[in-house]
DODRENLUM-794752 format. One record per residue: residue in three letters; x, y, z of N, C-alpha, C, O, CB in turn. Coordinates in steps of 0.1 Angstrom, whole numbers, plus 5000, padded with zeros to 4 digits. Glycine has a CB too. Layout:
! DODRENLUM-794752
ALAXYZXYZXYZXYZXYZ;...
***
This chain:
! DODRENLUM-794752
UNK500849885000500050005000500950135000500550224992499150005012;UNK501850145006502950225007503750264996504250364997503550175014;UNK503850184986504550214976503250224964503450294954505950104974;UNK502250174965500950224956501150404960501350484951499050144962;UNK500850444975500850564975501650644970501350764966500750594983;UNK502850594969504150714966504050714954504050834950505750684970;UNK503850614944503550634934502050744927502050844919503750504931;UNK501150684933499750784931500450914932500650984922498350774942;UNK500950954945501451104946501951174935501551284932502551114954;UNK503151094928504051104917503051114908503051234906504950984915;UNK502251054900501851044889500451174891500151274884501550874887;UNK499951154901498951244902498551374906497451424904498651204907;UNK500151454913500551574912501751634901502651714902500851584925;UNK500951524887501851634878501651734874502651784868502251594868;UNK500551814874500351924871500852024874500552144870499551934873;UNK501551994880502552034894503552004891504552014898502451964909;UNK503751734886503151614889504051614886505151554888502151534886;UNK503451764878503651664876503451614873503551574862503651624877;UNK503151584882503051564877503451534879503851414881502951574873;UNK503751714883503951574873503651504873502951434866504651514872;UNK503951504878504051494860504951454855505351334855503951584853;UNK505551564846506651564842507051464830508151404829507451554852;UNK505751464818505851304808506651414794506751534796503551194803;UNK506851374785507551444772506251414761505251344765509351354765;UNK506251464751504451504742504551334730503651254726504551734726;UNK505851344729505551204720504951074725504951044737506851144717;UNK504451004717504050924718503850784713502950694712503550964719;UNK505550804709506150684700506650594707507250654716507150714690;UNK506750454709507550354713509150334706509550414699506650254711;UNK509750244709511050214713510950094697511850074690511350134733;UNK509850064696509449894690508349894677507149934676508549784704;UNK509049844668508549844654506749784657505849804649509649724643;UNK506849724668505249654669504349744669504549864666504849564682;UNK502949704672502349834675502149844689501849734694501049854667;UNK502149914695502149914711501149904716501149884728502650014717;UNK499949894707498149854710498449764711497949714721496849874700;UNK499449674705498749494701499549464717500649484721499749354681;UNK498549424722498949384736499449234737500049184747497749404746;UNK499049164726499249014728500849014723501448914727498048914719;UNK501549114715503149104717503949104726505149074726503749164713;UNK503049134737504049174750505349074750505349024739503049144767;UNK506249044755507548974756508148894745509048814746507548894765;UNK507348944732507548854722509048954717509348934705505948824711;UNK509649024721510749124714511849014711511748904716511349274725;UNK512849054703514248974700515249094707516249054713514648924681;UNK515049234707515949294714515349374725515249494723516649374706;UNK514949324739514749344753514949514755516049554756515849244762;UNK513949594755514249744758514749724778514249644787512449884754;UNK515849824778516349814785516249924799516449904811517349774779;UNK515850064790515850194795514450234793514050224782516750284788;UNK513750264800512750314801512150474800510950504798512450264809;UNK513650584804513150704805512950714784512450804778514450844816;UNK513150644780513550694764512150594758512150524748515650634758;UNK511350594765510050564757508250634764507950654775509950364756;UNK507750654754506650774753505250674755505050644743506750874735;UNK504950664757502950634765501950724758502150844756502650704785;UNK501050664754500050754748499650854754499550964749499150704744;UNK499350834766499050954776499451034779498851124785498950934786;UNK500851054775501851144775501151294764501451404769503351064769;UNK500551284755500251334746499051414751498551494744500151234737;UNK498651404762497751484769497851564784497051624791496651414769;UNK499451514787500151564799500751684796500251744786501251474805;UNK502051734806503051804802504151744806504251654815502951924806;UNK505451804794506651754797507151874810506551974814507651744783;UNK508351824813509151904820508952094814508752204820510851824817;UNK509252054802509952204797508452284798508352404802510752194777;UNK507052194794505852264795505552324807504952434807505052194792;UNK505752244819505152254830505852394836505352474844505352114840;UNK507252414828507952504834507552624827507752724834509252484835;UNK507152644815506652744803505652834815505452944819505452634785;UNK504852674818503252724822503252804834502752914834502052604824;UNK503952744845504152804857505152984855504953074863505152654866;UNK505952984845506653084840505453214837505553324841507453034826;UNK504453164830503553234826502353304835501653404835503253154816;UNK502553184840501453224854502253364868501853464874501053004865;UNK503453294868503853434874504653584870505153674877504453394881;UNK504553554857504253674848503053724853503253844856504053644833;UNK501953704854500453764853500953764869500353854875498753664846;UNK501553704876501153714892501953834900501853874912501553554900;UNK502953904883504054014887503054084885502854174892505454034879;UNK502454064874501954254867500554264877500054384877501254284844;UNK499954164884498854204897499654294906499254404909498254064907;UNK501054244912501354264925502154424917502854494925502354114934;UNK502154474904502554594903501554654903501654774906503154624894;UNK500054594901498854704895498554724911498354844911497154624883;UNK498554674924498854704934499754784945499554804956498754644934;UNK500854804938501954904936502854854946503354914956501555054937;UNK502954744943503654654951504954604941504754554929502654534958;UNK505954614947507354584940508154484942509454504941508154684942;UNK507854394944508754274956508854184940508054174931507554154975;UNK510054134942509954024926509853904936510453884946511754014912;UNK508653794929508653664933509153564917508753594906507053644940;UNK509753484921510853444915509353334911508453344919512553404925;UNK509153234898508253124897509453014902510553014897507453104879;UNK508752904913509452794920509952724910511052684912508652704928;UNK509452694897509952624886508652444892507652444899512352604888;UNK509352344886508852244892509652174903510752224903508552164884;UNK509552094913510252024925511251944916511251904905509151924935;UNK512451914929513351804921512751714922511951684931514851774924;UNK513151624908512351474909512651434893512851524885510251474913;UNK512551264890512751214877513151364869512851484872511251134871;UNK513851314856513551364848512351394836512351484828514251344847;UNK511751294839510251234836509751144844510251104854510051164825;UNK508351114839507851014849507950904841507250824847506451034855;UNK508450834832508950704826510350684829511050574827508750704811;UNK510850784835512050774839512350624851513150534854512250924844;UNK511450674855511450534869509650474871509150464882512250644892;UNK508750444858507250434862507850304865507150244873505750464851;UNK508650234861508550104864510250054874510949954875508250004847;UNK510150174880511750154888513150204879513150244867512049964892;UNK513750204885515250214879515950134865516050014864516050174892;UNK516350234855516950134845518350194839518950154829515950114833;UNK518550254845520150344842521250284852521350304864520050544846;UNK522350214842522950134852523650244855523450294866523649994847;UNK524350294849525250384846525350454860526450454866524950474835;UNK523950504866523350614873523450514885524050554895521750674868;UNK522850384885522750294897523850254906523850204917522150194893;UNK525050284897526350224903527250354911528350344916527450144890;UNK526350484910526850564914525950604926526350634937527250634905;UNK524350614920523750704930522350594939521550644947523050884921;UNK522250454934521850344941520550354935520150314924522050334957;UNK519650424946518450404939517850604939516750664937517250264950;UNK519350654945519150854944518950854931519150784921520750984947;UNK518150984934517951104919519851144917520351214908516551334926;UNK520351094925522151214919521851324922520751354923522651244900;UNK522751404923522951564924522751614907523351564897524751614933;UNK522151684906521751734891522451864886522251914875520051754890;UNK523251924897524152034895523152194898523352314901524752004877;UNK521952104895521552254895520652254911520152144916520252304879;UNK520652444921520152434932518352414931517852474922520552554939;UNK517852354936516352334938515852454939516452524947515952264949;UNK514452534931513952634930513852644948514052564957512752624919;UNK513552764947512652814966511452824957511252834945512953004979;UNK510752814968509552784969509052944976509653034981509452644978;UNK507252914974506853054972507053054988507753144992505253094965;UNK506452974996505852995011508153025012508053145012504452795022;UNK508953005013510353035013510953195013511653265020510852965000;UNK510253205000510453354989509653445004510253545009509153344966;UNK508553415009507453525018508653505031509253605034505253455023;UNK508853425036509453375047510953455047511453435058509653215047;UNK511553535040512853595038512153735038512853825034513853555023;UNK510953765041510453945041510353955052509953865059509154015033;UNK510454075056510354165071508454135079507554145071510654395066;UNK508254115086507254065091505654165083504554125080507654085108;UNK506354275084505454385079504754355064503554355060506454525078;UNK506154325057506354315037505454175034504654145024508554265030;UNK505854095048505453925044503553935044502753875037506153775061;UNK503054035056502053985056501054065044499954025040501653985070;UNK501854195039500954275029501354165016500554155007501554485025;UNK501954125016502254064998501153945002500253914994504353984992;UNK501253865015500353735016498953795009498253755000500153675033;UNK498853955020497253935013497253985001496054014998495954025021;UNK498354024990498154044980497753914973496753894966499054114976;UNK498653814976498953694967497753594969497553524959500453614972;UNK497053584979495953534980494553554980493553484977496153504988;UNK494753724987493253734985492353684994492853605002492853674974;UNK491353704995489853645001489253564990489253584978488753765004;UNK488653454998487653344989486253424984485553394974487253205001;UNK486153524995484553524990484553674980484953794981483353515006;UNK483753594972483853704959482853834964482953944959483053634942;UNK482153814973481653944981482154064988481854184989481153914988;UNK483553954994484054075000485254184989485754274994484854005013;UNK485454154975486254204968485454344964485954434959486754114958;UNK484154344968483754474964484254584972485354584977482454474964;UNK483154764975483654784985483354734995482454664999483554874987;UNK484854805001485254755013485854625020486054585031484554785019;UNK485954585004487054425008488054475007488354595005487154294998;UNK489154355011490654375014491254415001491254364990491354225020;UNK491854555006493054634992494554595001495054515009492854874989;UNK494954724989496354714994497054794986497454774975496954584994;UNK497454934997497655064990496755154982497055234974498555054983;UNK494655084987494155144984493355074969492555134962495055254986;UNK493754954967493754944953492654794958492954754970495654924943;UNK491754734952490854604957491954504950492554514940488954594949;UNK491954404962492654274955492054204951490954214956493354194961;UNK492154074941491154084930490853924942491553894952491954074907;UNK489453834938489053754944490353654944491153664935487753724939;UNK490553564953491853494953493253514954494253434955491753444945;UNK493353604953494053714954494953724941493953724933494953704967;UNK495753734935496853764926497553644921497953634909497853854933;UNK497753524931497753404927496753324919497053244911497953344936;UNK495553364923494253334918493653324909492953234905493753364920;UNK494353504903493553584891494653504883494353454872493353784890;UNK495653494885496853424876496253274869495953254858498353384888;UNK496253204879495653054877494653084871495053044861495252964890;UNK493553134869492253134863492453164849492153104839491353224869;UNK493253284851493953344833494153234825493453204815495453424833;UNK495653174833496153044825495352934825495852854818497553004829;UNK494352894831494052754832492552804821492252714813493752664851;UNK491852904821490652934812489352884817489352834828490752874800;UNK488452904810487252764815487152824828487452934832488052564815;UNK486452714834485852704851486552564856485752494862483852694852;UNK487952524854488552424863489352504878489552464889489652344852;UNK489652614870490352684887491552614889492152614900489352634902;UNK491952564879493452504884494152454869493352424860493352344896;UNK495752464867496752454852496952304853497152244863498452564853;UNK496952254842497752114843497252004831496852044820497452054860;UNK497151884835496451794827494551814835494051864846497451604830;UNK494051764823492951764826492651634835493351534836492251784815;UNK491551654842491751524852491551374847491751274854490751544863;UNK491151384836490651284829491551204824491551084823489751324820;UNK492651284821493951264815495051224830496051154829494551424804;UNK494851254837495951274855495251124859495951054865495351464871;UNK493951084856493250934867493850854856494650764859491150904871;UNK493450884842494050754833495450734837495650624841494050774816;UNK496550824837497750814837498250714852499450684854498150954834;UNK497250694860497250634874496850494877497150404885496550704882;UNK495750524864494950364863495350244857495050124858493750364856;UNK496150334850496450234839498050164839498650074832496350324825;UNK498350244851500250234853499750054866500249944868501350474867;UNK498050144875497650034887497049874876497349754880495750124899;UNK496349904864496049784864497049714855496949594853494649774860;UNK498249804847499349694844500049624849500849544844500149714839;UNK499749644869500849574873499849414879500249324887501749694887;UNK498449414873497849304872497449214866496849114869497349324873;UNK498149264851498149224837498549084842499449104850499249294825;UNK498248944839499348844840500348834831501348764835498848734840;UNK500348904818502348944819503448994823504648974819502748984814;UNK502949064832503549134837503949084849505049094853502949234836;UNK502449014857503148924872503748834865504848824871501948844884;UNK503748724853504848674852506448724849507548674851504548614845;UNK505848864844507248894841507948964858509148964861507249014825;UNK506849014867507649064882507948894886508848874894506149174898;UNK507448804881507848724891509348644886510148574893506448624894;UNK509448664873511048574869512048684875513148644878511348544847;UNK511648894878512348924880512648884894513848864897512249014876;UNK511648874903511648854916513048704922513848684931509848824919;UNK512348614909513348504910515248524904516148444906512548404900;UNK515148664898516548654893516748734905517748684910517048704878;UNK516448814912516948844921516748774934517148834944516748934920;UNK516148664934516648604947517948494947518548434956515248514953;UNK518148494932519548454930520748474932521848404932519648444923;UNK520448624932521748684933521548734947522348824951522148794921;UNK520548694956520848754972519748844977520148914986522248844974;UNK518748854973517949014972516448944974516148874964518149114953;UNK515548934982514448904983513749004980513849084989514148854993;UNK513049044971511549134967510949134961511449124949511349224964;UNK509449124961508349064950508849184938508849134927506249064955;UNK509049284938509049384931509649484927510049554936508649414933;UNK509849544913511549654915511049764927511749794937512149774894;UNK509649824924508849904935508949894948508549994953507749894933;UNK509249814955509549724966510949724967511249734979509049594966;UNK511849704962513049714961513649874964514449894973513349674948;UNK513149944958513250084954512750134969513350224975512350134939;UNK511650064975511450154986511950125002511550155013509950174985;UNK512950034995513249965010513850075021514850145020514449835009;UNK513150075031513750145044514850145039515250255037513650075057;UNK515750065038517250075045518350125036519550105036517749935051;UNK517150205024517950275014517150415014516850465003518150204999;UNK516750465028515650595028516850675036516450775041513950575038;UNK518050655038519650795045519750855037519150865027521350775048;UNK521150955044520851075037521951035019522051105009521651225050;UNK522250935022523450885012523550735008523550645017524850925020;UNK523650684993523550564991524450444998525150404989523750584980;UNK524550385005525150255007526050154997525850144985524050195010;UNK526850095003527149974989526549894989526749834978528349904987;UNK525749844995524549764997523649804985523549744975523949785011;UNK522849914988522149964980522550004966521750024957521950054986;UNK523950014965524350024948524549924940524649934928525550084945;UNK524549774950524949654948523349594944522949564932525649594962;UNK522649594953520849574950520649664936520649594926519649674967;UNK520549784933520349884929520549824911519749834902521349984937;UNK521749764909522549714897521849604897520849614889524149684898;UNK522049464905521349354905519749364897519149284888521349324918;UNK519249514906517849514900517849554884517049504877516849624910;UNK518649634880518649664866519049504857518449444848519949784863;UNK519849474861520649384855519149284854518549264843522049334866;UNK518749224865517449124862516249204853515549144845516549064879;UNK516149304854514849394842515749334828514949294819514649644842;UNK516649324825517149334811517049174812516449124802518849414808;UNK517549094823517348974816516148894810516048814801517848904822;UNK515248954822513848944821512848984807511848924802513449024831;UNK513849114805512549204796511449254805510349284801511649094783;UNK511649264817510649334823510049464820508849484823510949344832;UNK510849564814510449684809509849704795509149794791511449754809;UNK510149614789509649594776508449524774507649544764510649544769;UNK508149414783506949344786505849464792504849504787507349204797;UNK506249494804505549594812505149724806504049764808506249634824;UNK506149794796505649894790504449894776503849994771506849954786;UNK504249764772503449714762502249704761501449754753503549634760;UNK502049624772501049584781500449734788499249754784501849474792;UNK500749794794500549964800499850044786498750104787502550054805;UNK500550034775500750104764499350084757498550164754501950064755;UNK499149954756497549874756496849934758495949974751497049774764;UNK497249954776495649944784495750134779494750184774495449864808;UNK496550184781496250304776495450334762494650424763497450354775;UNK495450304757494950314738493750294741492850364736495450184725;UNK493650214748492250134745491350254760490150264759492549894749;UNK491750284768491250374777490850504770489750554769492250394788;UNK492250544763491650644756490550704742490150814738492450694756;UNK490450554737489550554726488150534732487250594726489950444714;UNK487750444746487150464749486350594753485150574755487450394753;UNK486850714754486550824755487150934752487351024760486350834762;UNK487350924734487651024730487251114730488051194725487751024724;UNK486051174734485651334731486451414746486851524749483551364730;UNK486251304752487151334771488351404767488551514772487751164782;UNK489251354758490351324755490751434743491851484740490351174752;UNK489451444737489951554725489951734732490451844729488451534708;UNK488951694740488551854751490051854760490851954762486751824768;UNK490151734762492151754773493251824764493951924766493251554776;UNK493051734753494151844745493851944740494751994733494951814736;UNK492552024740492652174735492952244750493752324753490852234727;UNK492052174757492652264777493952264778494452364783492152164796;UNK494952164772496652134772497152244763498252294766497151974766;UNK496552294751497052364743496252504744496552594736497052294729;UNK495552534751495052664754495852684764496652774763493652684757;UNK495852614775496952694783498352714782498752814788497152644793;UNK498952654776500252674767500052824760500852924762500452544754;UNK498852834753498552954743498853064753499753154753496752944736;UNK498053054762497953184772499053214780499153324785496753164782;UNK500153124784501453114793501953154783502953204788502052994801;UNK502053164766502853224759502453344756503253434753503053154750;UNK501153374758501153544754501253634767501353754767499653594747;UNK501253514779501653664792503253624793503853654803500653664814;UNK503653574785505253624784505753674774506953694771506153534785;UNK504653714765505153844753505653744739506053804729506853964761;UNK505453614740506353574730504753564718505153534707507353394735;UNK503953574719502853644704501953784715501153854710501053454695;
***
C-alpha cells in the first residue's frame, strides 16, 4: 500500500506532477510493433532496457518538464503585473517544478540506468542545479510587515463578496478575488476548472492504467521471473517497486549495499525483459482507455493547448 501511494502522489500531482508529472508529448514507442497489440507483450528479440527513452500515449495529453515550466513561467508573469497593478514591487521568483525524475517514465516501472545505479543506488544524483525556493520560502525571507501585505496580495479572500467595497486592498487598490495567485491561475487554466495542468481525465488514466498493468498476468509473470533472478543473486522482493522503497535505502546517502541491490535490480529487468513486457502491456491498456473516451480526450488536449496558448502570450512571445 505504501509504495501504491508514493507512486499515486507521483503520477497524480503532475500538474505540478507533475506531475507531474513531468511526461515528454511523444507518443512513439522504442518497437516496430504496434504498442496497441497487447498480445506481443515479451515476444521482442531485442529486450528494451531503459525506460526514461519511451513515450505512452497518455503522454500526449500531459505535460513535459519543459511545459510545466513554460506554464508555471507564465502564470507568474500575470502574478508580477497583479502585484504591480497594486503597487507593490517585491519580485517573486516562479518555483519552477520540484526536484524529481526527469520524467515520469523515467522510473514508472523503477530504475533502468545502470550507469546512474552504480553511482547514486536508487538517488535522483545531484543534478548540478540548486532546487527552485519555493513561494511559502520566497514570503518567509520578508520583514514581518512586507510578508504579511504581499500574503494578502497573493491570496486574496475566497469570498467574491468581499472584493467589492470595502473588501481587502492594498495601498488602496481592491485585490482581485483569490488574490493575485488566483486571478493568475484562472487566466492560464481558462474555462471554470480553477486549476493549470492535465485535465483530470487525462491525470486518473495516467494512474489507472500504470495500477491495472501491474495486474496484467504478463506482467506478474514477468515481476515474478524478476523476483526470481533476484533471489538468486541474494535480494528478496516481489518487486523492482519494493526494492526501490526499502527502508534501508531511505539515508541521507547511498550504501554499497544499496548500489549493489540497485544494479542487480537493473541487471534482472534486462534479463527478464521486464520493461519491455510491462511497457506494452501499460501502452494497451492506455489506447484502448483512451479511445474509449475520445471526446474526454479531444476537450484534454485543446485545455493542454490553450493553456500553453495563454502562458505564451503573458510572456510576450505572440
Amino acid at each position: 500500500m505504501a509504495v501504491k501511494k508514493r507512486f499515486a502522489k507521483r503520477f497524480w500531482g503532475m500538474g505540478t506532477a507533475g506531475l507531474v508529472c513531468l511526461l515528454a508529448v511523444s507518443t512513439t514507442g522504442c518497437s516496430s510493433a504496434d504498442p496497441g497489440s497487447a498480445g506481443n507483450a515479451g515476444e521482442r528479440t531485442a529486450p528494451l532496457t531503459k525506460s526514461e527513452d519511451l513515450h505512452l500515449p497518455i503522454e500526449k495529453y500531459l505535460f513535459s518538464n519543459a511545459e510545466t515550466v513554460r506554464l508555471e513561467k507564465g502564470r507568474f508573469a500575470l502574478i508580477g503585473k497583479c502585484l504591480r497593478r497594486l503597487g507593490l514591487g517585491h519580485g517573486i521568483e516562479s518555483p519552477g517544478p520540484a526536484p524529481g525524475p526527469r520524467n515520469v517514465m523515467e522510473r514508472r516501472y523503477g530504475i533502468s540506468d545502470l550507469g546512474e545505479a552504480k553511482v547514486n543506488g536508487y538517488r535522483l544524483g545531484d543534478t548540478g542545479t540548486p532546487p527552485p525556493r519555493s513561494l511559502a520560502a520566497q514570503l518567509d525571507s520578508l520583514s514581518g510587515a512586507e510578508k504579511t501585505q504581499l500574503t494578502s496580495a497573493l491570496h486574496g479572500e475566497a469570498d467574491p463578496a468581499s472584493a467589492g467595497q470595502g473588501g481587502l486592498r492594498v495601498n488602496g487598490v481592491p485585490v482581485p478575488v483569490g488574490g493575485c495567485a488566483g486571478e493568475a491561475t484562472g487566466r492560464i487554466a481558462g474555462g471554470t476548472t480553477g486549476h493549470t495542468g492535465p485535465s483530470e481525465v487525462a491525470r486518473r488514466t495516467n494512474f489507472e492504467s500504470f495500477d491495472a498493468s501491474r495486474s496484467d498476468a504478463r506482467v506478474v509473470r514477468a515481476l515474478g521471473s524478476w523476483s526470481r533472478c533476484m533471489k538468486e543473486k541474494g535480494y528478496a522482493y516481489p518487486d523492482p517497486l519494493a526494492a526501490m522503497s526499502d527502508p534501508a535505502f531511505q539515508g541521507k546517502s547511498p550504501t554499497p549495499k544499496e548500489r549493489d541491490v540497485a544494479q542487480a535490480d537493473i541487471r534482472c529487468k534486462r534479463s527478464t525483459n521486464l520493461i519491455g513486457i510491462w511497457f506494452d502491456v501499460e501502452a494497451a491498456l492506455q489506447k484502448s482507455m483512451i479511445e474509449k473516451k475520445g471526446p474526454d480526450f479531444s476537450a484534454a488536449l485543446k485545455a493542454k493547448n490553450g493553456q500553453l496558448a495563454r502562458a505564451a502570450s503573458a510572456l510576450g512571445d505572440r
